[in-house]
C-alpha positions as CSV (number, residue, x, y, z in Angstrom):
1,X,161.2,50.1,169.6
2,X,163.1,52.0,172.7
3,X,163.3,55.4,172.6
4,X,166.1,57.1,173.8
5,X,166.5,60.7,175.8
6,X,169.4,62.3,176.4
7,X,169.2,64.3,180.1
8,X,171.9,67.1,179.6
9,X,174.3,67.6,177.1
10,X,177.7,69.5,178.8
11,X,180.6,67.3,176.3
12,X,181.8,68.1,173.1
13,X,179.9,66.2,170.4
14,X,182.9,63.5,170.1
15,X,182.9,62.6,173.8
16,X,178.8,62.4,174.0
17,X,179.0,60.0,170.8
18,X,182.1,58.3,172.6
19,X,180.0,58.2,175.7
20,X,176.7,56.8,174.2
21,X,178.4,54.0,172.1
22,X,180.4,52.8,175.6
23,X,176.3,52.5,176.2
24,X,175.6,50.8,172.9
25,X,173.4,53.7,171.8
26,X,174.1,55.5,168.2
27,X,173.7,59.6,168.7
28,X,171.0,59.5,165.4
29,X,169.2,57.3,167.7
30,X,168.2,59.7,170.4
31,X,164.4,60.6,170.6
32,X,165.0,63.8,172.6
33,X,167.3,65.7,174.7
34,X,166.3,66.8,178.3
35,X,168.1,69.9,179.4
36,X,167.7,70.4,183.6
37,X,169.0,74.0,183.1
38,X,171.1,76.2,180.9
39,X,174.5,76.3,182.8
40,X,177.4,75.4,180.2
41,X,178.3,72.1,182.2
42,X,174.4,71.1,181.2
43,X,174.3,72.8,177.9
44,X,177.5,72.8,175.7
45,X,176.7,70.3,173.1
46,X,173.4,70.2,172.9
47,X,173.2,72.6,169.9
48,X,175.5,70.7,168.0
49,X,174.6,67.5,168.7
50,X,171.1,68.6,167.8
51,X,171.7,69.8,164.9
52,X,173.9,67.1,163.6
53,X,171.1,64.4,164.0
């Protein structure tokens, strides 16, 4: 199995799931996400991305 981590999270949830599938990785497929630090450009998505899957 490959796990999948997520460093930083500053898109909207439809351009991170945009940007992951250009990668061929689902979003409900992420083991983790790795935030470096908590300025919005790092952090805007995360909560709903994290709380979707």
């Amino acid at each position: 199995n490959d796990t999948y981590v997520l460093v930083d999270c500053g898109f909207s949830l439809r351009e991170t799931e945009r940007r992951l599938a250009r990668l061929g990785v689902a979003a409900n497929q992420l083991s983790a996400i790795l935030v470096t630090h908590e300025h919005a450009d790092h952090v805007h998505g995360v909560g709903l991305l994290s709380r979707r899957y």
